[in-house]
ZAVEXPA-687163 format. One record per residue (C-alpha): y, x, z; residue in one letter. Coordinates in Angstrom, 2 decimals. Each point is the difference from the previous one (the first is absolute). Example, Ala and Ser with C-alpha at 12.3 -4.5 7.8 and 13.67 -1.06 7.14 Angstrom:
<rs>
+---------+---------+---------+------+
|       v |       u |       w | resn |
+---------+---------+---------+------+
|   -4.50 |   12.30 |    7.80 |    A |
|    3.44 |    1.37 |   -0.66 |    S |
+---------+---------+---------+------+
</rs>
This chain:
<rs>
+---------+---------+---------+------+
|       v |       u |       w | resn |
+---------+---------+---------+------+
|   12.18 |   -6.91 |   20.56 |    X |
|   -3.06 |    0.85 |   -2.69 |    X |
|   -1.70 |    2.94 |    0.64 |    X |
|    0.33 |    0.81 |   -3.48 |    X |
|    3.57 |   -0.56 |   -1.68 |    X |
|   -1.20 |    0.86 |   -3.11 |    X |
|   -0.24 |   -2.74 |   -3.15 |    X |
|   -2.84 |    0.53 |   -2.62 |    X |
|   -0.74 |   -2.09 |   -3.11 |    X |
|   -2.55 |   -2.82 |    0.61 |    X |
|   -0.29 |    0.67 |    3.35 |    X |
|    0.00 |   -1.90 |    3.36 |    X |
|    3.27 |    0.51 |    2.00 |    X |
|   -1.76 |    0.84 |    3.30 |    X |
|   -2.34 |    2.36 |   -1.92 |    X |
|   -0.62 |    2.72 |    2.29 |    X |
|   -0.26 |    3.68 |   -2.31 |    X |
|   -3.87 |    1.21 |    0.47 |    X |
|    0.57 |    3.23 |   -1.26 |    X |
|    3.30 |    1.83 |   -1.54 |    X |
|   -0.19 |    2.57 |   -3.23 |    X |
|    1.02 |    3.80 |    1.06 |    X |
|   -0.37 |    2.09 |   -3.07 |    X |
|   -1.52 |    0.48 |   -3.46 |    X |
|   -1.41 |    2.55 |   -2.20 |    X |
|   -0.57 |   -0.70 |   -3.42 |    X |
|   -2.33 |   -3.38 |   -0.39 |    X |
|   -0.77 |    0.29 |    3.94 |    X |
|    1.77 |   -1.78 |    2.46 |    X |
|    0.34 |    0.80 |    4.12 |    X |
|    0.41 |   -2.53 |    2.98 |    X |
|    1.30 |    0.46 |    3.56 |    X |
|   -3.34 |   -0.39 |    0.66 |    X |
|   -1.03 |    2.81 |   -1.71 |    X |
|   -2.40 |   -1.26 |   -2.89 |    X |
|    0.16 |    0.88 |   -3.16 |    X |
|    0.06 |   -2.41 |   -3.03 |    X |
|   -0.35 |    0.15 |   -4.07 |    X |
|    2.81 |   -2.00 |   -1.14 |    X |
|   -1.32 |   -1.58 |   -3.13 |    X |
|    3.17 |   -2.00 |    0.03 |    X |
|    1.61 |    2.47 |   -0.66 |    X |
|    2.69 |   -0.93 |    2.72 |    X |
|    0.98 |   -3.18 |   -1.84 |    X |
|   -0.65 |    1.18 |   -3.19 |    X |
|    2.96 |    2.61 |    0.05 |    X |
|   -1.33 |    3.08 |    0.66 |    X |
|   -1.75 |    0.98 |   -3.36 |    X |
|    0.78 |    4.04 |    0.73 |    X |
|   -1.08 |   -0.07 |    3.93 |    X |
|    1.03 |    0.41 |    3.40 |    X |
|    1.76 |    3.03 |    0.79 |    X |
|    1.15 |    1.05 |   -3.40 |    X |
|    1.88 |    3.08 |    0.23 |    X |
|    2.05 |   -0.10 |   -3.26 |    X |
|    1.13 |   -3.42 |    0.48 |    X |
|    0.84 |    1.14 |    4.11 |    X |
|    2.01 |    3.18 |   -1.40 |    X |
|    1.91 |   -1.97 |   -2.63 |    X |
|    1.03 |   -2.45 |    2.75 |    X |
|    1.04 |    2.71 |    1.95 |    X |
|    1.92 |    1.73 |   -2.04 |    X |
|    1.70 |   -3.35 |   -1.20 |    X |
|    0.91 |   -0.87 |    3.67 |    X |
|    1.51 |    3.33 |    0.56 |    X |
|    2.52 |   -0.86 |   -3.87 |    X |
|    0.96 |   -3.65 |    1.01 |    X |
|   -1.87 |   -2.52 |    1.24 |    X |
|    2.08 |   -3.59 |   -1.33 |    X |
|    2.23 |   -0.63 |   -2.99 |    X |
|    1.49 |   -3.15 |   -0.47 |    X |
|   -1.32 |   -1.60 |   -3.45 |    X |
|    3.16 |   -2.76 |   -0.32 |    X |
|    2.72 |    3.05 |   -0.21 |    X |
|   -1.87 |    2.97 |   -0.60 |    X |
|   -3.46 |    1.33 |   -1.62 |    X |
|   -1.50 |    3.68 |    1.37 |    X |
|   -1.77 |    2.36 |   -2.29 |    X |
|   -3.48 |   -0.77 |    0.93 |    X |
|    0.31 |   -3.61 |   -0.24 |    X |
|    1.18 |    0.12 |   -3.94 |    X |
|   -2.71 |    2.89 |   -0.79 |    X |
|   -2.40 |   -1.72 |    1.43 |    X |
|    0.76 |   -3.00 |   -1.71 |    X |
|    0.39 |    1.83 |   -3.25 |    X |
|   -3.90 |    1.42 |    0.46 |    X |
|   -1.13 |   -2.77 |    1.12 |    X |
|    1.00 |   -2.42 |   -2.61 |    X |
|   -0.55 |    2.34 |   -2.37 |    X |
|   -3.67 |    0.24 |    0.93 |    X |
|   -0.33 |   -3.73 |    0.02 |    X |
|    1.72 |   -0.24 |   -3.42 |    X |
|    2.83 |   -2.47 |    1.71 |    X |
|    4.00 |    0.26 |   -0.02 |    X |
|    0.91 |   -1.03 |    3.30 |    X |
|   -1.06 |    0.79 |    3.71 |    X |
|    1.05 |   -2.41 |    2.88 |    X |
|   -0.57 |    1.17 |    3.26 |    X |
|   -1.90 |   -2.03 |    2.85 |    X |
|   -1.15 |    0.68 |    3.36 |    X |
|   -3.23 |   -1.91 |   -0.89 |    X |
|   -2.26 |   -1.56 |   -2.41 |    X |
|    0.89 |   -3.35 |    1.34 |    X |
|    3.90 |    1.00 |   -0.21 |    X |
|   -1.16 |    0.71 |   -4.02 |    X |
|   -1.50 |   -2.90 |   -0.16 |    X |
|    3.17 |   -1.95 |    0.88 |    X |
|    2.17 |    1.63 |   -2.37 |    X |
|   -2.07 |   -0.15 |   -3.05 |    X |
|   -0.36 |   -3.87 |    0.56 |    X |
|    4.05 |    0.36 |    0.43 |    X |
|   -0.01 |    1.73 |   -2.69 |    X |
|   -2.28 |   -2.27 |   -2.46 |    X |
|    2.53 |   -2.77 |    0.99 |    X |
|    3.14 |    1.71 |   -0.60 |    X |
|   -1.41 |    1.08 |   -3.43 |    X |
|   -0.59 |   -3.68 |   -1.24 |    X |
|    3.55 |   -1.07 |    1.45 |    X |
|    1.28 |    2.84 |   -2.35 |    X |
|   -2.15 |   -1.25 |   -2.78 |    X |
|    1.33 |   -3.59 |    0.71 |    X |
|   -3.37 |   -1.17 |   -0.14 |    X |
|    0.00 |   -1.78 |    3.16 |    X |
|   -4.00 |    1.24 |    0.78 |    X |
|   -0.43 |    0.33 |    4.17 |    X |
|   -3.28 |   -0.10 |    0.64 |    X |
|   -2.39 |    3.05 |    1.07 |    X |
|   -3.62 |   -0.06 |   -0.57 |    X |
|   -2.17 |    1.66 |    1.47 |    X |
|   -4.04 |   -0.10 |    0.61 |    X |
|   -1.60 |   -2.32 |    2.76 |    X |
|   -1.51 |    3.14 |    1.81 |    X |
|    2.86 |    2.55 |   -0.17 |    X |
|    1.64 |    1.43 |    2.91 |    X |
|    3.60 |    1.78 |   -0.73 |    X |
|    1.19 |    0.40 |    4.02 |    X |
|    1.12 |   -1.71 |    3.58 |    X |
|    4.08 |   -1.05 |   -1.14 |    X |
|    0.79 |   -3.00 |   -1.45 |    X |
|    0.10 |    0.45 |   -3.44 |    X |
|   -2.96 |    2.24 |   -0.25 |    X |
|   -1.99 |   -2.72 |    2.35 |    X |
|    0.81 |   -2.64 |   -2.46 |    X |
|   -1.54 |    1.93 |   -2.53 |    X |
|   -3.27 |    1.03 |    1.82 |    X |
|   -2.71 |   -2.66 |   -0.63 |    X |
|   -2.05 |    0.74 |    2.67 |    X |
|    2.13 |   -0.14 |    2.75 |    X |
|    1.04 |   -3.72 |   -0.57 |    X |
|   -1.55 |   -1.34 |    3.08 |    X |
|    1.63 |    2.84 |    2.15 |    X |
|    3.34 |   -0.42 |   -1.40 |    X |
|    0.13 |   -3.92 |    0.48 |    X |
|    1.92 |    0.22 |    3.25 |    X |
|    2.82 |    1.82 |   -1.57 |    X |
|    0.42 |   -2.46 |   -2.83 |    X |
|    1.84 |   -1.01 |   -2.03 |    X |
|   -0.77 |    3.44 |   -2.15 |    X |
|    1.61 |    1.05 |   -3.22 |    X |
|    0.11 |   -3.61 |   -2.43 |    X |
|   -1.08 |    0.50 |   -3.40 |    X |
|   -3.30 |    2.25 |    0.56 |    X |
|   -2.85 |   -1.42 |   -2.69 |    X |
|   -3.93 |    1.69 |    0.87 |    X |
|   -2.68 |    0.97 |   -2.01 |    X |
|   -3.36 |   -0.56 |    0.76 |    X |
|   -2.27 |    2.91 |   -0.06 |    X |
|   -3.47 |   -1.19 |   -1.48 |    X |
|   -2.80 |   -0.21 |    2.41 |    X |
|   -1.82 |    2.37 |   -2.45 |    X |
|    1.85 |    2.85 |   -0.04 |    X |
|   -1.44 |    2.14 |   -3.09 |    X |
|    0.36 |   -2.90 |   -2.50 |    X |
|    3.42 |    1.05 |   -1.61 |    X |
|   -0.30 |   -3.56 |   -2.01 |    X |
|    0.79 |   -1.93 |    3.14 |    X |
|    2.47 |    2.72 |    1.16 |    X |
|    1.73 |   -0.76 |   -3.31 |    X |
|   -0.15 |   -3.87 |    0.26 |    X |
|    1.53 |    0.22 |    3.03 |    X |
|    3.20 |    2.10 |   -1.48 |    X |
|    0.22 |   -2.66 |   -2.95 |    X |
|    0.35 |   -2.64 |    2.12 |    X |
|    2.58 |    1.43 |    2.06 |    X |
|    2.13 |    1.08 |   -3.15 |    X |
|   -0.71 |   -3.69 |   -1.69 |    X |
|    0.86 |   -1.78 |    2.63 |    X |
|    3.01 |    2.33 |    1.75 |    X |
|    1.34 |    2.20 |   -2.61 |    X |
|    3.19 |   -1.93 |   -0.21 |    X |
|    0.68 |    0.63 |    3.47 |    X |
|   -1.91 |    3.53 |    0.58 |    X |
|    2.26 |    2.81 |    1.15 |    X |
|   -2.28 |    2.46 |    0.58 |    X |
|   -3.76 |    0.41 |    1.02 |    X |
|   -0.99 |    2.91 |    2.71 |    X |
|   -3.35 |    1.23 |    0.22 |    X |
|   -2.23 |    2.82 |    1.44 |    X |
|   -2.31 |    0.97 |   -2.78 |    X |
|   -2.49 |    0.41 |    2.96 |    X |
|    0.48 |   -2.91 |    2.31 |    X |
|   -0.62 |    1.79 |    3.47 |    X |
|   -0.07 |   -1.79 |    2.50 |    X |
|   -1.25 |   -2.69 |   -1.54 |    X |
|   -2.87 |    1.82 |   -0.10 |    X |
|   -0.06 |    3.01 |   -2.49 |    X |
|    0.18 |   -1.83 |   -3.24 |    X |
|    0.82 |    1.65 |   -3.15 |    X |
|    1.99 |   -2.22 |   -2.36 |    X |
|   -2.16 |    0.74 |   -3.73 |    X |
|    1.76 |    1.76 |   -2.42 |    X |
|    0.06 |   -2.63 |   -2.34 |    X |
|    2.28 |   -2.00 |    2.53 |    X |
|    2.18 |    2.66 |    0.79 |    X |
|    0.81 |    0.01 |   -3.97 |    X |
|   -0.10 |   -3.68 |   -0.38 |    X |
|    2.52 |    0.00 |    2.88 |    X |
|    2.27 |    2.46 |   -1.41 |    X |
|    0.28 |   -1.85 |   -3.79 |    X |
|    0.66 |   -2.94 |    1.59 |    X |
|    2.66 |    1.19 |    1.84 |    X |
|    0.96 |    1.67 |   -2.87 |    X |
|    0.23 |   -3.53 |   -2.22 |    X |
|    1.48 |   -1.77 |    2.54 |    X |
|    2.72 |    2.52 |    1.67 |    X |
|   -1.51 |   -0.48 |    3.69 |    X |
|    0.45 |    2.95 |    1.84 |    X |
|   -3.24 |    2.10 |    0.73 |    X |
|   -0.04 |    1.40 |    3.42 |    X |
|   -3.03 |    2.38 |    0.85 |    X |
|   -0.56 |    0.56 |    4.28 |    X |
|   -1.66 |    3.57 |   -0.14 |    X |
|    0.70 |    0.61 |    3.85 |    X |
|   -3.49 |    0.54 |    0.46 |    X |
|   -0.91 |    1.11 |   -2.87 |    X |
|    2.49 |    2.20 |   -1.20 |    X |
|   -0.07 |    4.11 |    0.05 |    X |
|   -3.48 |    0.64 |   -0.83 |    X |
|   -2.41 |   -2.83 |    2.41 |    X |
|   -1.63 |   -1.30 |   -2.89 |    X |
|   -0.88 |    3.07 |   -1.37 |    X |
|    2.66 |    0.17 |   -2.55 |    X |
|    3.95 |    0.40 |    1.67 |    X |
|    1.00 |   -3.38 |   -1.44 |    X |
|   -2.14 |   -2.83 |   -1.23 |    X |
|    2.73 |   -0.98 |   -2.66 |    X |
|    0.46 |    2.70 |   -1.33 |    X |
|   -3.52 |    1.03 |   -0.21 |    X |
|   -0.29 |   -3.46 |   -1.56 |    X |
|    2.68 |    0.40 |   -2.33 |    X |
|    1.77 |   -2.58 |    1.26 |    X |
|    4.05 |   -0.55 |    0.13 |    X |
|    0.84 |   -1.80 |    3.16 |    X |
|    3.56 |   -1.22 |    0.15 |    X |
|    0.56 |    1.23 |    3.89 |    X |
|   -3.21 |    2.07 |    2.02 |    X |
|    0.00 |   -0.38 |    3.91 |    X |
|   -0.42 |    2.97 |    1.89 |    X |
|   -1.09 |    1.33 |    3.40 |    X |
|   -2.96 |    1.06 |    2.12 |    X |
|   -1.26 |    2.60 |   -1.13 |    X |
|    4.19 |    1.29 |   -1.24 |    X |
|    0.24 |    2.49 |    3.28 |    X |
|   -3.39 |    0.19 |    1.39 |    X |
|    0.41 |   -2.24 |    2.64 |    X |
|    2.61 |    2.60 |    1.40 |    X |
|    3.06 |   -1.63 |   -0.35 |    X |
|    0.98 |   -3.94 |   -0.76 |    X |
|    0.83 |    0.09 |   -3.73 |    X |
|   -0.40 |   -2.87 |   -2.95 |    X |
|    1.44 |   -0.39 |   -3.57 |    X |
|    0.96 |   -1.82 |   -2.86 |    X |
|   -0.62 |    1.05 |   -3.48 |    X |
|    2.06 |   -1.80 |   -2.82 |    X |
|   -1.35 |    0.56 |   -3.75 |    X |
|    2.77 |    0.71 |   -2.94 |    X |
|   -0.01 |   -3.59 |   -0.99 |    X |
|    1.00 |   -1.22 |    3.03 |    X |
|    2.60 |    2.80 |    1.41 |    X |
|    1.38 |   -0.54 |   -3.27 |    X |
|    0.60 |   -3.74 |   -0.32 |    X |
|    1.92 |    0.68 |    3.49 |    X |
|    1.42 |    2.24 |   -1.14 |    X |
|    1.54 |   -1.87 |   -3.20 |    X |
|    1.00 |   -2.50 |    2.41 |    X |
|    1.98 |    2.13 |    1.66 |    X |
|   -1.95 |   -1.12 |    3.28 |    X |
|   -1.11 |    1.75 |    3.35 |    X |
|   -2.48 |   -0.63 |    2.00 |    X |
|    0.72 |   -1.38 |    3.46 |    X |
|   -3.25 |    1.34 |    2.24 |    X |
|    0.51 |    2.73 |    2.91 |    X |
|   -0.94 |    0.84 |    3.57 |    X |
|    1.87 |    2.96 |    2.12 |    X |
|   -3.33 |    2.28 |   -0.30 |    X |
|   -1.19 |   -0.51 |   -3.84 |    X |
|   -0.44 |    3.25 |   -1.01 |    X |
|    0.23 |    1.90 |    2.92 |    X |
|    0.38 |    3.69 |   -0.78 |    X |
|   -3.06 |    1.06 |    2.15 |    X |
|   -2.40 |   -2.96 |   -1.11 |    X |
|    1.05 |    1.22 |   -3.73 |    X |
|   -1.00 |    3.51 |    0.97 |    X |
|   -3.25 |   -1.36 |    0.80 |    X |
|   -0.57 |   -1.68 |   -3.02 |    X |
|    1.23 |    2.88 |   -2.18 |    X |
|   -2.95 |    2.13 |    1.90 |    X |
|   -2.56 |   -2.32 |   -1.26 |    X |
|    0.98 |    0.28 |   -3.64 |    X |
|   -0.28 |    3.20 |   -0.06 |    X |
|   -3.52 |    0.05 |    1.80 |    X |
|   -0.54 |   -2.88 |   -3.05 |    X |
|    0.33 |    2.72 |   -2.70 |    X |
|   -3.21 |    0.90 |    1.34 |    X |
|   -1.25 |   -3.38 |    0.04 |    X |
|   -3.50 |    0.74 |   -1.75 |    X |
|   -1.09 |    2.57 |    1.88 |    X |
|   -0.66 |   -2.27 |    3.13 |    X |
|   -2.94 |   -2.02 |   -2.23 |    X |
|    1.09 |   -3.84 |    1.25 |    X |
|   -1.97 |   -1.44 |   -2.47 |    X |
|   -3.10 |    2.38 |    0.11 |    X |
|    0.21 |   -1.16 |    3.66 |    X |
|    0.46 |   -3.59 |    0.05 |    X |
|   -2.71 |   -0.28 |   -2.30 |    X |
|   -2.63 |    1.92 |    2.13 |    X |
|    1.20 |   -2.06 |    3.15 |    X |
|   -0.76 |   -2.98 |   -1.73 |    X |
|   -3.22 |    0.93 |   -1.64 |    X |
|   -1.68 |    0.79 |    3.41 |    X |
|    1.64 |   -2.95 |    1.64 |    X |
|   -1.43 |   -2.66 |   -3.11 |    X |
|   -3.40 |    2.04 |    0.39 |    X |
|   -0.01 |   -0.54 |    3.60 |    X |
|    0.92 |   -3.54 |   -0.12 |    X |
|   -2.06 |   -0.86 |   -3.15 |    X |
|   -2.16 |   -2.68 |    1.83 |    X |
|    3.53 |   -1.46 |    2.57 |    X |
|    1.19 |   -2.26 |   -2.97 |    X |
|    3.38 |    2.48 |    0.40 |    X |
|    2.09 |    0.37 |   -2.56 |    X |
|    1.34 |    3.92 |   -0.09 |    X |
|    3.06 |    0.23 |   -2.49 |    X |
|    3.09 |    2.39 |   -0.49 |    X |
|    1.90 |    2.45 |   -1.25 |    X |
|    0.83 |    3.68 |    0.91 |    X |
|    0.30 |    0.07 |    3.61 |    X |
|    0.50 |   -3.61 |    0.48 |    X |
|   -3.12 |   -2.17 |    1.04 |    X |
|   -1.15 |   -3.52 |    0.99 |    X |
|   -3.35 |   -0.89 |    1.18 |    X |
|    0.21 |   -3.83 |   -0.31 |    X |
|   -2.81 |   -1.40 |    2.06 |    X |
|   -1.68 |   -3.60 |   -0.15 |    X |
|    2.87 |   -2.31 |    0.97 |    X |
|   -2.00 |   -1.85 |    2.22 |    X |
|    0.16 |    2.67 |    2.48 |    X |
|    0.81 |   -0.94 |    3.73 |    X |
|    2.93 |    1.10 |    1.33 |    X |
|   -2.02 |    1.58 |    2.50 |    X |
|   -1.90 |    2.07 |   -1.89 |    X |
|    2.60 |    1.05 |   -2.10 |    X |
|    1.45 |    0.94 |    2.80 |    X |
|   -3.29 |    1.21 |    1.52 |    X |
|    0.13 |    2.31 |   -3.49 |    X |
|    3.71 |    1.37 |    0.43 |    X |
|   -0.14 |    0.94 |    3.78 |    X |
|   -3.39 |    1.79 |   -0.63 |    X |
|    1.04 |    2.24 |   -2.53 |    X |
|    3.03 |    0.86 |    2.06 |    X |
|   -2.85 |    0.80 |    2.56 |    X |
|   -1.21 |    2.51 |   -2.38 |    X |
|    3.62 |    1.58 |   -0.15 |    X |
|    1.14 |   -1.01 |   -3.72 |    X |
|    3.15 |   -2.40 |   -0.31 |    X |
|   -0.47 |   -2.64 |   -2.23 |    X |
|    2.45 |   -2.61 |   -1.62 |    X |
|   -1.05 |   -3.60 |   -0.67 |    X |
|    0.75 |   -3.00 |   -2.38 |    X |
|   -0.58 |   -3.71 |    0.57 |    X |
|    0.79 |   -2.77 |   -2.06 |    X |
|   -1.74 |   -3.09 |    0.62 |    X |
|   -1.85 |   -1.70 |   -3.19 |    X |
|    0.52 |    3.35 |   -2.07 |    X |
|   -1.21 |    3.13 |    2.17 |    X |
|   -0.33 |    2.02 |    3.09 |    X |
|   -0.92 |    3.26 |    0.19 |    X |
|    1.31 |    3.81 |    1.08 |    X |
|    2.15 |    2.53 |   -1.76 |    X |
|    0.20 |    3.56 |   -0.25 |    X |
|    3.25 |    1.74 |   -1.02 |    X |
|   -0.93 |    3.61 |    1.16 |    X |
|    2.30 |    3.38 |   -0.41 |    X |
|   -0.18 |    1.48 |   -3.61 |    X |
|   -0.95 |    3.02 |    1.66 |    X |
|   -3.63 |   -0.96 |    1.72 |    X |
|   -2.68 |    1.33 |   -0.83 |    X |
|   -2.73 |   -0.80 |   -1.81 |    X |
|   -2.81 |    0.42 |    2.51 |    X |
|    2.34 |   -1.75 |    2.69 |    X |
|    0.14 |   -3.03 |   -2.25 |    X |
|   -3.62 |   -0.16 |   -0.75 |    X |
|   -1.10 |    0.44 |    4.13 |    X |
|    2.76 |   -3.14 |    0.84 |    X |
|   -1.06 |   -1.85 |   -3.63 |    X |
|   -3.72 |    0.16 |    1.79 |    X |
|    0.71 |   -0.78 |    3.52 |    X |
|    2.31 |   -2.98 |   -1.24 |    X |
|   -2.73 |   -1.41 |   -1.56 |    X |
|   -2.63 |    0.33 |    2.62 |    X |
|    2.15 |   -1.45 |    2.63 |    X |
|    0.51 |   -3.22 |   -2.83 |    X |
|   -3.62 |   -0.52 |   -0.33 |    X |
|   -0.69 |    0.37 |    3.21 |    X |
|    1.74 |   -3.61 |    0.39 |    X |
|   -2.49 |   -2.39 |    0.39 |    X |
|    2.18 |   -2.81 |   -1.77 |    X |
|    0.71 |    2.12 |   -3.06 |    X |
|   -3.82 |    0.48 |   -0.38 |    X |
|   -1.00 |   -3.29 |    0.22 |    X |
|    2.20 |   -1.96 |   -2.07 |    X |
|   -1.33 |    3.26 |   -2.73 |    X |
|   -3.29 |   -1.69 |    0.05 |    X |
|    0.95 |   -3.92 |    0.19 |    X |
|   -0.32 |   -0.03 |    3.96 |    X |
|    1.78 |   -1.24 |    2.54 |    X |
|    0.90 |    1.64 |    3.67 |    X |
|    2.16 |   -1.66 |    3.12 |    X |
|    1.66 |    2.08 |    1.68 |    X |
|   -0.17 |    0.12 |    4.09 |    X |
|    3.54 |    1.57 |    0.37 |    X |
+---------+---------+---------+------+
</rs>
């Protein structure tokens, strides 16, 4: 028998557990070992408000001690329509689905996108979505995620009917962002359910989708009656620096995916926002919608998630912006003469470094900073980018940002690859 009986993503089955994680406080992290870590993942992303958040812990408690389950097929509990009442009313949507994930969100919205054109008649199937998206681990959310195509391979065959956009190799030229979305609709429309995208492709490496695309997207939609899905799991309730991209964007999605950041990390929770238009042409149609799992909804995960919009009322006063901008400005100081590309939003960062990077010393670069006690997340998509990303607690500090944004950087230029492909030279590595 395995020493370790525990399964993790993307690792080894005989992996043997080097250290285990004991406690938190805020953006720190504790092992069994007793070291102490910055978490500039931000757990995995989730945790916008902190380890060991008091209001969220109390209104857990105090939801536990009410009722703990209510069963969503014959019943609905007060929390779970109030919160669904604030929460779509903050989003500006009609309807509120809930998940236990974003992947589970995911899944229904492309159910959903489907089930809309067979109500429209229109016969439309496909689902678009971009070459380097990632929308989750099950099968229709796999079959969505661009960059996981190699990975998922063994498991095929995936969803049929799934038509990719490529994201331009230049990034900031919203021209070639825009070709890209006219050939998709010139060539597919007739077919095109629905499109999903993150309007800042994480893990394919912290891209933000221009503006100008994001509104091209939505006319075209629009003109053609596809169905507009927008994936805010990771960027949704304030990690950009605004709560919601689309809305900050003015932009009318037809469904929003939800989840991360939803409870804090405390408690598994996901949803599914429908806009006006489409509750209403189900509605019409006299149709329901066939998409449940025994703990959508739970009463204690919504208890959680009702905590965090209320600590969202005070959204501004935690400065995400004011912060993400000063992380980045030391980090593109420090790495002025690395060739790195330091790019962003809020509290949401990439540090794309020269492709041709070793895997060793990109490794080399990831275990070191760990080293230096600060938790780092990475992205790496061959022919596009590779790099590190920071999704750090709203509720860091300043100062603490600045110390990690400088000790990042000093551990990447102290790479000897990263330095000499800068100036035009080349290094072998002995291990």
């Amino acid at each position: 028998m395995l020493k370790n009986p525990l399964m993790r993503i993307g690792r080894p089955f005989d992996e043997e557990e080097e250290k285990l994680i004991a406690g938190g406080d805020g953006e720190y992290l504790f092992d069994s070992n007793g070291r102490k870590y910055l978490d500039l993942c931000g757990g995995i992303w989730n945790t916008p408000f902190g380890y060991g958040n008091k209001y969220i812990i109390e209104k857990i408690k105090k939801q536990a001690e009410i009722l703990p389950f209510c069963n969503l097929i014959t019943s609905a509990a007060d929390i779970q329509v109030s919160y669904a009442e604030r929460l779509t009313r903050y989003l500006g949507m009609e309807k509120l689905l809930f998940t236990c994930s974003g992947s589970e969100a995911v899944e229904a919205a492309i159910k959903a996108a489907r089930q809309y054109q067979s109500i429209k008649n229109s016969g439309k199937r496909a689902v678009a979505a971009f070459n380097l998206s990632y929308h989750g681990t099950s099968y229709g959310a796999m079959s969505v995620s661009g960059i996981d195509l190699s990975i998922t391979a063994p498991f095929g065959p995936l969803l049929d009917g799934i038509e990719w956009i490529q994201t331009p190799q230049d990034i900031y030229d919203a021209v070639k962002w825009n070709r890209e979305i006219e050939r998709l609709f010139s060539e597919k429309a007739e077919n095109l359910a629905g499109i999903i995208i993150e309007p800042v492709i994480a893990s394919g490496g912290v891209i933000e989708v221009p503006d100008e695309t994001l509104r091209y997207i939505e006319r075209l939609c629009l003109e053609n009656d596809v169905m507009l899905i927008y994936d805010e799991v990771s960027t949704g309730f304030g990690r950009t620096g605004v709560p919601f991209v689309f809305k900050d964007r003015g932009i009318k999605p037809d469904l929003v995916c939800l989840s991360k950041g939803m409870t804090n990390g405390y408690m598994p929770l996901g949803a599914l926002a429908f806009s006006k238009r489409i509750a209403g042409t189900f509605i019409q149609a006299h149709e329901t919608f066939e998409h449940f799992s025994s703990q959508s909804g739970n009463l204690i995960s919504t208890a959680a998630a009702d905590a965090v919009l209320d600590i969202m009322e005070d959204y501004d006063s935690y400065g995400v912006e004011r912060k993400g901008e000063c992380f980045r400005k030391v980090l593109a100081e420090e790495l002025k003469d690395t060739g790195a590309d330091v790019r962003g939003r809020g509290l949401m960062t990439g540090i794309s470094l020269d492709q041709r990077l070793s895997d060793a010393a990109f490794k080399s670069i990831i275990d070191g900073i760990e080293r230096q006690g600060i938790l780092v997340y990475y992205f790496n998509n061959p022919g596009y980018n590779r790099g590190l990303s920071f999704f750090p607690p709203f509720t860091i500090e300043e100062e603490t940002l600045i110390r990690a944004a400088h000790a990042v950087a000093k551990k990447i230029k102290r790479e000897p690859e990263i330095m000499a492909m800068a100036h035009g030279n080349k290094i072998k590595r002995t291990a």
